[in-house]
VOMI-870121 format. One record per residue (C-alpha): x, y, z. Coordinates in steps of 0.25 Angstrom, whole numbers, padded with zeros to 4 digits, always signed. Example, Ala and Ser with C-alpha at 12.3 -4.5 7.8 and 13.67 -1.06 7.14 Angstrom:
+0049-0018+0031+0055-0004+0029
***
This chain:
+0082+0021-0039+0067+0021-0033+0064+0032-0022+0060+0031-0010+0048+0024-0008+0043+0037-0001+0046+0044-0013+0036+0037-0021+0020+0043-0023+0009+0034-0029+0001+0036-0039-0010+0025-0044-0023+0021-0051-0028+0012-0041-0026+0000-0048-0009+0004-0047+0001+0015-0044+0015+0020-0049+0025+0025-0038+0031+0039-0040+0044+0045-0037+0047+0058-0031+0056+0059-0045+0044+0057-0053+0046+0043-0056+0035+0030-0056+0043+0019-0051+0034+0009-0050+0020+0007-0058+0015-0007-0061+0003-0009-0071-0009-0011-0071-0010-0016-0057-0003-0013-0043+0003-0027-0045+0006-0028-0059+0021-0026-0064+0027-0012-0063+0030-0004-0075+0039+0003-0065+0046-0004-0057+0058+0007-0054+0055+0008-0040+0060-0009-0037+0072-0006-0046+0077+0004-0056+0072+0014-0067+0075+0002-0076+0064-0005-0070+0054+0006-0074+0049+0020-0069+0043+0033-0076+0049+0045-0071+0043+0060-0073+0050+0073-0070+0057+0085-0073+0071+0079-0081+0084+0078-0077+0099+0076-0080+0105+0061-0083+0110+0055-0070+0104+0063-0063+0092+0059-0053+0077+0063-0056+0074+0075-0047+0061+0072-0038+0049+0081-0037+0049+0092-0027+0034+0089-0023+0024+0079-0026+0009+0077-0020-0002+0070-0023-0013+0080-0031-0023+0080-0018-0029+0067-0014-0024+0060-0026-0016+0050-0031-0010+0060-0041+0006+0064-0040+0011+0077-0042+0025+0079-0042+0032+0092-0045+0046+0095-0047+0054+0109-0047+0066+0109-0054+0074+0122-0058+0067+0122-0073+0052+0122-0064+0044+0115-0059+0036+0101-0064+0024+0093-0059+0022+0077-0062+0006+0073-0059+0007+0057-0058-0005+0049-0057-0014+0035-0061-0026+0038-0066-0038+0029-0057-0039+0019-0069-0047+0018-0080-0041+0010-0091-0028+0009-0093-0017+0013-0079-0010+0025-0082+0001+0033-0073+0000+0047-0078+0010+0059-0077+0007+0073-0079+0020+0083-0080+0016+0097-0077+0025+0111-0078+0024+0118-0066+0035+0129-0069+0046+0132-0078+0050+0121-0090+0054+0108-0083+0060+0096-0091+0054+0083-0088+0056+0068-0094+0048+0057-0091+0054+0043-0091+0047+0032-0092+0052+0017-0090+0043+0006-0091+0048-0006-0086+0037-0017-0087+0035-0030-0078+0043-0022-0064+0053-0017-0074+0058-0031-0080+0052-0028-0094+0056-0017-0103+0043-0014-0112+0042-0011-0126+0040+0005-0125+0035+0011-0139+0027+0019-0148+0011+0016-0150+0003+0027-0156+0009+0037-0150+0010+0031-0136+0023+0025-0130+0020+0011-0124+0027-0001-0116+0024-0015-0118+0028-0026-0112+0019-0039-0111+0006-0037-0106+0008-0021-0101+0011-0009-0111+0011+0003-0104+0008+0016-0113+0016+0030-0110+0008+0043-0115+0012+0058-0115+0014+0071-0124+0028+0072-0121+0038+0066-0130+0043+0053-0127+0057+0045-0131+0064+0032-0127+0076+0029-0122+0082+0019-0113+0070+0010-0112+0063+0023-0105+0052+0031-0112+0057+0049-0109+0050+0060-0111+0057+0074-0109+0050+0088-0109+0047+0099-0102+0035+0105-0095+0031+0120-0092+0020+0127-0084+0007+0122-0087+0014+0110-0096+0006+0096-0094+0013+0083-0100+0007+0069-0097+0014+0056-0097+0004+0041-0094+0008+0028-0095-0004+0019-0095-0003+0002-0095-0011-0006-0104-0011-0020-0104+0000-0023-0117-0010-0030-0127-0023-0019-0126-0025-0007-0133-0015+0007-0128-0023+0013-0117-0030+0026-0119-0021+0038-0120-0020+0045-0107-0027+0057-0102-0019+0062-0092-0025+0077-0088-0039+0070-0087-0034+0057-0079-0028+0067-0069-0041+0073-0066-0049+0059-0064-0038+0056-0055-0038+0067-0046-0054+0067-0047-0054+0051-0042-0044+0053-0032-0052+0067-0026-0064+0059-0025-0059+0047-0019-0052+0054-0009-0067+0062-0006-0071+0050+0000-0063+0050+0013-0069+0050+0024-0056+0054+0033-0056+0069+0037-0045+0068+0047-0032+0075+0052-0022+0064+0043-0033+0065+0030-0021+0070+0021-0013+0055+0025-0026+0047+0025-0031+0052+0012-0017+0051+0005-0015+0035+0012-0030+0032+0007-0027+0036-0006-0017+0028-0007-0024+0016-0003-0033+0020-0016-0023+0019-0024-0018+0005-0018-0032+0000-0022-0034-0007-0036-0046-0002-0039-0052-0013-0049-0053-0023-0036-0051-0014-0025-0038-0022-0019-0028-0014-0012-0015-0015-0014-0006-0014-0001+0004-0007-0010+0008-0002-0026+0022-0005-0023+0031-0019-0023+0044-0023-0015+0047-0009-0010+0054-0013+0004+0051-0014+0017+0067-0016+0020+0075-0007+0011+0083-0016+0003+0079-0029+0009+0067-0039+0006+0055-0035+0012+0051-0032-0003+0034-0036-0006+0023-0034-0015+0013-0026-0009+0004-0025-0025-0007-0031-0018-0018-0032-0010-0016-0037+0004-0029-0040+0011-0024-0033+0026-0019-0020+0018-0032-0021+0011-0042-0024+0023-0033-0011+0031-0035-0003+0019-0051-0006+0017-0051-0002+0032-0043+0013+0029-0054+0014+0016-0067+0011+0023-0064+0020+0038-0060+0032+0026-0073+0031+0018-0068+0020+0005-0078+0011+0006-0078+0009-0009-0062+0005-0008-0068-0005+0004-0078-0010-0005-0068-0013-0014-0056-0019-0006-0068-0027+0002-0072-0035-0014-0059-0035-0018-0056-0043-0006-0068-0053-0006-0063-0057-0022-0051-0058-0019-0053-0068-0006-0065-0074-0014-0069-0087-0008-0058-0090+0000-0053-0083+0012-0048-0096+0018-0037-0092+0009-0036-0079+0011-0022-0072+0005-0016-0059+0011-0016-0051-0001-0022-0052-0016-0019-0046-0028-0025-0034-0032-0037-0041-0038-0038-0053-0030-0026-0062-0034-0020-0072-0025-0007-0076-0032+0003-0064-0028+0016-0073-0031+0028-0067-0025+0040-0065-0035+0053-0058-0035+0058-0047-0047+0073-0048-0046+0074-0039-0056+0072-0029-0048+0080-0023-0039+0071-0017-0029+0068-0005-0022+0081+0001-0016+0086-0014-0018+0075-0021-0011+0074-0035-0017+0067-0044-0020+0056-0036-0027+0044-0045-0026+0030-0044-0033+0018-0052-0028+0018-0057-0014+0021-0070-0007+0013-0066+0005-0001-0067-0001-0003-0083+0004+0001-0079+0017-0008-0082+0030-0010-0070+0037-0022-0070+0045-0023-0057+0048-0028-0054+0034-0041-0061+0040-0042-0051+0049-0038-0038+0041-0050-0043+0030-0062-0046+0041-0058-0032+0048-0059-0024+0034-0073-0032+0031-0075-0030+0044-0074-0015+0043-0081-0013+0029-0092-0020+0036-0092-0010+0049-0091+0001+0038-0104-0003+0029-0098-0006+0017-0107-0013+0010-0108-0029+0015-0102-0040+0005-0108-0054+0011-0097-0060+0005-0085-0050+0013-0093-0056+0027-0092-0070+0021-0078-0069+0020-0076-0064+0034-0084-0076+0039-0073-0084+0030-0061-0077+0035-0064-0081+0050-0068-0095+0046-0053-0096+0041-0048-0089+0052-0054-0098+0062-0046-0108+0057-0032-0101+0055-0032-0089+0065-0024-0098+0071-0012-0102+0061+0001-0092+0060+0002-0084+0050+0013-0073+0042+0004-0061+0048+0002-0049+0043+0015-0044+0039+0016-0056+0030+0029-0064+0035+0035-0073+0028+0042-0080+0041+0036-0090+0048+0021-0089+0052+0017-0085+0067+0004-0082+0073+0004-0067+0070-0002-0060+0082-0009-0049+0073-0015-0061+0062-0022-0067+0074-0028-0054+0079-0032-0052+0066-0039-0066+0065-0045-0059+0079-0050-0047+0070-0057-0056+0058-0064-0064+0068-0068-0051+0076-0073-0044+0065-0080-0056+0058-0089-0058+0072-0092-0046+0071-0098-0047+0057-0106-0059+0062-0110-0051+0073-0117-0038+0065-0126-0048+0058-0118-0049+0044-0111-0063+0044-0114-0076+0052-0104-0085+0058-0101-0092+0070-0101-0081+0078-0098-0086+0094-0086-0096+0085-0079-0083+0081-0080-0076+0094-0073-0087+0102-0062-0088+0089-0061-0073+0091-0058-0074+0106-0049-0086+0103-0039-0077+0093-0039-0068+0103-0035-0074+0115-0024-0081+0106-0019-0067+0102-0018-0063+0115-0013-0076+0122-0001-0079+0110-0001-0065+0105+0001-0055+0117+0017-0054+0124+0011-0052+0138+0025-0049+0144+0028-0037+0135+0014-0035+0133+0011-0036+0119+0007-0043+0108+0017-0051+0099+0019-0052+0083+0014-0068+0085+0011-0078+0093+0023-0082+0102+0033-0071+0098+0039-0058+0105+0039-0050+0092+0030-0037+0090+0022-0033+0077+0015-0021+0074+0003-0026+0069+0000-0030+0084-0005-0016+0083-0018-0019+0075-0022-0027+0089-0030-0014+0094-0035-0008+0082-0041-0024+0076-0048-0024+0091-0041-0035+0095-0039-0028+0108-0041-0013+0114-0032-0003+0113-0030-0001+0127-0027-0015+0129-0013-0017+0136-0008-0027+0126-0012-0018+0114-0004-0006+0122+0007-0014+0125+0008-0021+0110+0008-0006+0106+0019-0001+0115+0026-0015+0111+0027-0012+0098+0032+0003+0099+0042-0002+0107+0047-0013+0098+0043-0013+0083+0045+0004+0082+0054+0011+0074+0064+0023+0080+0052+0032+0073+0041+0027+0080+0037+0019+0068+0032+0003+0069+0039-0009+0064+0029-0022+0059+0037-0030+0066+0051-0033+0071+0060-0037+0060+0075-0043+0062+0083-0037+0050+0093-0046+0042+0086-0058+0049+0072-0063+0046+0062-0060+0054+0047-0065+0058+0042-0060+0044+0054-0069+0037+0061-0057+0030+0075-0052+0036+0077-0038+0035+0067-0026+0043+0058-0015+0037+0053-0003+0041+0040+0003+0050+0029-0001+0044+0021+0011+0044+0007+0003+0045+0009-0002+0060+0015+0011+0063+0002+0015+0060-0005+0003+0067+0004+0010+0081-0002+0023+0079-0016+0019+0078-0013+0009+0090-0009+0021+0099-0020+0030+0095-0028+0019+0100-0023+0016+0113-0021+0032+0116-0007+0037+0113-0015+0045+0101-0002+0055+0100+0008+0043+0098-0003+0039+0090-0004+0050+0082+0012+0055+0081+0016+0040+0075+0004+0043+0065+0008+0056+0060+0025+0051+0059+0018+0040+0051+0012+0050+0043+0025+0056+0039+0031+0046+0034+0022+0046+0022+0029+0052+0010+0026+0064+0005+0013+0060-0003+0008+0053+0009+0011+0038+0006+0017+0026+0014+0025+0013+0010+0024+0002+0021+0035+0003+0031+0044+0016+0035+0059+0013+0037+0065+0020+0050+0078+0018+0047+0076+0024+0031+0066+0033+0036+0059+0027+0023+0047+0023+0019+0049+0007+0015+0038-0004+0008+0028-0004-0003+0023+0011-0006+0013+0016-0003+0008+0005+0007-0008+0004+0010-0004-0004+0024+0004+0010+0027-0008+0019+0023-0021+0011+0029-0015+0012+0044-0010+0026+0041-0028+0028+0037-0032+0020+0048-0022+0027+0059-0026+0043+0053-0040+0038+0055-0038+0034+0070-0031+0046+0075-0040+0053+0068-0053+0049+0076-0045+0049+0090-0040+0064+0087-0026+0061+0089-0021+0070+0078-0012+0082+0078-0020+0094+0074
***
């Protein structure tokens, strides 16, 4: 059985990641790509569906003890685990080299004291653990094949089969250093290179020491934003520059219920947030890089703008259903691709325009073709701004005119004039202002409750959403406005957990609810966030700053967050680790930061 999603550490090459157990064991790995087919798969099912376990050996039937301490080496991306157990003590080094050539997950086994057994089991599973590979012998090398992928196993330590699982048992002492690698090569190439596993650990640790060296955040909560910027590093595939908004697929919202998605790709919003965190802490090369990305990936035709892309630009994300597997603690279906990617969500207009927006206000250096976009964007906005839509949370119930997708038409046009205005894009200027004014009064007219003094999830409906909270901090109106003010205290009040924490958005259990999914789900750690940058802003900086330091604890012990946090469970639920969770935890650090509103 899987651990607790809490219980996992990432590890990655920027191009994809492995998930890693406190037991010492990968559970999921897909190769070469974020979204390509796991090797490992043992986290959506079963060992028989593939994993690689690491550590010290232990009796049949029993269960794999799990490590006494583990840390990330500094500001890295490199695991180390140690275990004590009564024959000494062990320590397993897990990392993914920053890739040149072949992918590779490495594992270094280190004696630390006394004379510890170990093992190593490794099952591959290929295609999300459907296909047994053909595991044997080439030069010396153990390899799996199964069509298109072979993935090659390399180490001094003696190996044998059994079981359809590739074991190696021996012992380490002080000062003992044995290496394990498996590396992916497509199946009808040349082997790749055999491994240098003492000399790839000192590139890593080199590339991650001088990455890091570039933040420009100095503050009180530096340990959380580096470790959350990081990881958004790692969520970037760095031949394109796409940002994945998680590694994982299908792990739940709703333990044991439906709320099961693919998250392998890039959404434009999680992307266009995550830019934002990466240019106000001094990435302007990952900016850059997001910012081309998503001009060849929307090419000519934004009037056909999708949500999310793939990693490299692709545009068919078909959604299908492995029934094979059982899912995470019995969470079916477990679904790859996505069938959200042709939803209209015009908020996505807004989310892109602010990022160009912001790369513009920051100097990165002009693209004609980024401010040709925007002028297209709000040519197609003119037209729909108007038109319901499944909003930012992605329903699959019926459309509505979502109150935060029309003040995010607001922010497109908003940000677009004021492109026109510095002089670096022509457009109808005086035309754009009035359609400006026009979404605004309809937001406040059709949007705002004024009986209990607040504005609603969408037009015509008493219903509260959390994303009402990004009202202040888009500009759409001050802080000290009474409607923002009371729209914050609404949603304390009616979409917060017993813990303080905020829900998305009301949800109605067995029955199906405005997102067209029955069952609820947990806090979702972003708008929790969202509340705590919302009071800082309107004055009630201690509120502000307590709700951000409990959301701070809930990170696991290496620092990392899923989506959501289930009060009920006290359990951290959703795809893992989730950049929509660690952008807003940037962003909020960042705020308190500059208003002083920090405790010591």
């Amino acid at each position: 059985m899987a651990g607790r999603i809490e219980d996992y550490a990432l590890i990655g090459d920027m191009q994809t990641a492995a998930l890693v157990c406190r037991d010492g064991t990968v559970d999921w790995l897909c190769l070469p790509r974020f979204d390509s087919h796991a090797i490992f798969a043992g986290l959506l099912g079963t060992g028989e569906h593939g994993f690689w376990r690491m550590g010290p050996a232990y009796a049949p039937g029993a269960e794999p003890p799990t490590s006494a301490r583990r840390t990330y080496r500094g500001d890295s991306l490199i695991l180390e685990s140690e275990w004590d157990t009564p024959r000494g003590t062990v320590r397993v080094t897990d990392f993914m080299p920053p890739r040149d050539g072949a992918p590779q997950l490495i594992r270094i086994v280190e004696g630390v004291s006394g004379r510890v057994p170990m093992r190593s089991e490794l099952r591959m599973r290929f295609s999300y653990g459907r296909v047994v590979p053909w595991v044997h012998k080439q030069e010396g090398r153990t390899v799996a094949v199964a069509g298109p992928d072979s993935v090659w196993f390399d180490t001094e330590a003696e190996t044998y089969g059994k079981a359809l699982t590739t074991y190696a048992d021996f012992t380490v002492a002080p000062g003992d250093r044995i290496a394990f690698t498996i590396s992916w090569e497509p199946s009808h190439k040349e082997p790749p290179a055999l491994p240098e596993p003492e000399q790839s650990l000192v590139a890593t640790e080199d590339f991650w020491r001088d990455w890091v060296e570039h933040c420009t955040y100095h503050g009180p909560y530096r340990e959380a934003v580096v470790r959350s910027l990081i990881t958004l590093k790692a969520l970037t595939y760095a031949p394109t520059g796409g940002i994945v908004a998680a590694p994982t697929t299908s792990l739940p919202e709703d333990i044991g219920g439906v709320r099961n998605w693919d998250y392998r790709y890039t959404w434009l919003r999680d992307a266009a947030i995550t830019l934002s965190s990466l240019l106000r802490t001094g990435y302007r090369e990952e900016a850059r890089a997001w910012r081309e990305w998503l001009l060849r990936a929307v090419a000519g035709d934004p009037e056909n703008l999708q949500i999310m892309y793939g990693i490299a630009g692709e545009r068919e994300l078909g959604e299908a259903e492995l029934d094979w597997l059982p899912g995470y603690e019995n969470s079916t279906p477990v679904r790859v691709g996505n069938g959200a990617a042709h939803q209209l969500q015009l908020d996505v207009y807004g989310e892109v325009t602010e990022a160009l927006h912001l790369g513009h206000m920051t100097g990165l250096a002009r693209n004609d073709y980024a401010s040709v976009l925007q002028l297209k964007l709000i040519r197609y906005l003119e037209s729909h701004w108007q038109e319901p839509d499944e909003g930012i949370w992605e329903v699959r119930g019926p459309r509505r005119h979502f109150v935060h997708s029309k003040v995010m038409a607001w922010v497109a046009v908003d940000r677009t004039i004021k492109l026109i205005e510095s002089g670096d894009a022509d457009g109808p200027l005086e035309r754009w202002k009035q359609l400006r004014d026009d979404i605004h009064r309809d937001v406040c007219e059709k949007g705002y409750d004024k009986e209990r003094n607040t504005f609603t999830q969408s037009y015509g409906s008493q219903a509260l959403d959390a994303s009402l909270l990004l009202i202040p901090q888009m500009g759409f109106l001050p802080p000290d406005d009474k409607r923002v003010i009371g729209t914050i205290e609404a949603i304390q009040r009616e979409l917060s957990t017993s813990d303080g924490f905020i829900l998305r958005y009301p949800t109605d259990g067995e029955e199906e609810g405005v997102d067209g999914l029955p069952g609820d789900e947990g806090a979702f750690l972003a708008c929790s966030f969202w509340m705590a940058d919302d009071l800082a802003m309107i004055g009630r900086v201690d509120e502000a700053r307590k709700l951000f330091e409990k959301l701070l604890s809930l990170r696991n012990d290496l620092g990392l967050l899923a989506e959501e946090w289930d009060p009920r469970l006290q359990r951290q639920v959703g795809n893992f680790p989730q950049a929509f969770s660690h952008v807003p935890l940037i962003d909020t650090a960042l705020r308190l930061t500059a208003s002083g509103a920090y405790g010591g």
